[in-house]
ZAKE-425623 format. One line per 2 residues: their letters; for each residue x, y, z of C-alpha. Coordinates in pm, whole numbers, padded with zeros to 5 digits, m for minus. Last residue first. Example, Ala and Ser with C-alpha at 12.3 -4.5 7.8 and 13.67 -1.06 7.14 Angstrom:
# residues 2
SA> 01367:m00106:00714 | 01230:m00450:00780;
# end
This chain:
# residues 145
XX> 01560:01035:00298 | 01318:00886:00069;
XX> 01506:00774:m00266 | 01322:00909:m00579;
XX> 01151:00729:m00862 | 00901:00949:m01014;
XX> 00624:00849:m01307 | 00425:01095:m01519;
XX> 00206:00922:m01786 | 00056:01167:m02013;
XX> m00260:01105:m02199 | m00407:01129:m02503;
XX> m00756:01052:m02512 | m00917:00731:m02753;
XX> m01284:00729:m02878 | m01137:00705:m03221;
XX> m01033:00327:m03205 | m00837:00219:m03512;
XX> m00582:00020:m03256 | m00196:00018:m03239;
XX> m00050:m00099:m02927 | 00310:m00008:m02931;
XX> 00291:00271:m02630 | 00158:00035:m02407;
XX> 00361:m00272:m02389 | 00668:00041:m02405;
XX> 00502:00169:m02136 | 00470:m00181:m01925;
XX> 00813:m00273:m02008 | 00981:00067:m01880;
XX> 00777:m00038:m01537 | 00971:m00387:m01556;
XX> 01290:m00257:m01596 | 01221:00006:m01330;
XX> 01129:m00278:m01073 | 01384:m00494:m01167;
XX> 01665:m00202:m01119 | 01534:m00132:m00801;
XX> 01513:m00533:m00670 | 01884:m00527:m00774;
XX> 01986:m00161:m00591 | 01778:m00290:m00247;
XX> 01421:m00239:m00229 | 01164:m00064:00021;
XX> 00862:00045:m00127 | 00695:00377:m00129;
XX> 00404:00423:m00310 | 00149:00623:m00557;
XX> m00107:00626:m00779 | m00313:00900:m00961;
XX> m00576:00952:m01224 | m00855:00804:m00971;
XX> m01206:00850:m01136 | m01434:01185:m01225;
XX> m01276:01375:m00982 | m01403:01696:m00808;
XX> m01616:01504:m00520 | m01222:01429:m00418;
XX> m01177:01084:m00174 | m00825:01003:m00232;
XX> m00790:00593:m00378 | m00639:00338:m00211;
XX> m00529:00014:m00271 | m00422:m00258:00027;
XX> m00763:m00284:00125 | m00896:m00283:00484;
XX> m00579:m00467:00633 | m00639:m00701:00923;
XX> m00546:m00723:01277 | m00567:m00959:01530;
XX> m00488:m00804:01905 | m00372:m01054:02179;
XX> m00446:m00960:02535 | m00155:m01078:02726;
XX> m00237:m01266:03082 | m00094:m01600:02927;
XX> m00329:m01572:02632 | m00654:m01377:02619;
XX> m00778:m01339:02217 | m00850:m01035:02065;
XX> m01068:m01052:01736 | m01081:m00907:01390;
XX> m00950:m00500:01490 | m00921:m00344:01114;
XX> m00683:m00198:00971 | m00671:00191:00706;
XX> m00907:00367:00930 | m00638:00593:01071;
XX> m00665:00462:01454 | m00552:00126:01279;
XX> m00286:00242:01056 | m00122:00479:01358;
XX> m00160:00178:01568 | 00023:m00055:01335;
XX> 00276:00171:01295 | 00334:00151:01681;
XX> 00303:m00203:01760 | 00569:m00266:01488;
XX> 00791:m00026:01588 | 00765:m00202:01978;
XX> 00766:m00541:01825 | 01109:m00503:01643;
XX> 01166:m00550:01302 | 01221:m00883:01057;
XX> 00928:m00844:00906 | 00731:m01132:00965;
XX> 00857:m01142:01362 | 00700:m00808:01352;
XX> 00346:m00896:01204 | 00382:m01179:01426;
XX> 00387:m00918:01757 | 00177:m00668:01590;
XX> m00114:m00976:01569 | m00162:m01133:01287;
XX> m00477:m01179:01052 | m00403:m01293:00664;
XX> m00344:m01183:00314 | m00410:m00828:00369;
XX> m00239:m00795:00709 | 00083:m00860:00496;
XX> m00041:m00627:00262 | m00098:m00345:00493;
XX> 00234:m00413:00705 | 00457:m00392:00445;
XX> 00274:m00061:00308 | 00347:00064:00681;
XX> 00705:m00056:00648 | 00733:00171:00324;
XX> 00580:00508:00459 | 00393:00780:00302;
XX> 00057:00579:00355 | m00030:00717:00649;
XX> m00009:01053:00453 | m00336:00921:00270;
XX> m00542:00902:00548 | m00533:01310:00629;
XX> m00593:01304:00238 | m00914:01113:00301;
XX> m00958:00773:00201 | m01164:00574:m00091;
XX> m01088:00166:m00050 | m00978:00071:m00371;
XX> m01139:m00313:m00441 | m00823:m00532:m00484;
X> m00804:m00725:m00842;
# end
């Protein structure tokens, strides 16, 4: 499992946006410049280049090497974590996750089949432990416009 690196809120709104959650994984598995990063994703350098600066200047990637090639300085980037938790000297622990992925209507319905699985994995368990808390489980699914 990932280690959660703890961010700010300011940090946090970086991470209101699908490509840059493409990004931060793909930079989790392995160093690329924007350029591969882009030709990973299917999208253009320039939009590339640019989220990848916001991430970067936000403390969410970090700069592993530049190498000179043809007269282009090449920029290797990797991804700090890919979870996240918000920094609050109130909370005892993280009671909150969050996204934004992009999927087409078949990858949606998977993803909510397979969420509905997990709470009803959850919900059955039957144990004689009294230590237990209630808790409710709030999820959203909403299209970003």
């Amino acid at each position: 499992m990932t280690t959660s690196l703890s961010i700010s809120a300011d940090q946090q709104k970086l991470l209101a946006n699908a490509t840059r959650i493409q990004i931060i994984h793909l930079l989790n598995e392995q160093e690329y410049t924007a350029k591969e990063v882009a030709d990973q994703l299917g999208k253009t350098a320039g939009t590339v280049h640019y989220h990848i600066q916001l991430l970067y200047n936000g403390g969410i990637l970090e700069l592993i090497r530049e190498q000179k090639k043809g007269g282009i300085i090449e920029k290797y980037y990797r991804s700090k974590s890919t979870r996240f938790e918000i920094k609050d000297k109130n909370a005892a622990a993280p009671s909150s996750v969050s996204t934004n992925l992009l999927l087409n209507d078949d990858e949606k319905k998977q993803f909510l089949l397979e969420l509905e699985q997990l709470f009803v994995r959850w919900e059955s368990q039957i144990t004689q432990d009294n230590d237990k808390k209630e808790y409710r489980v709030i999820c959203t699914f909403e299209e970003n416009k």
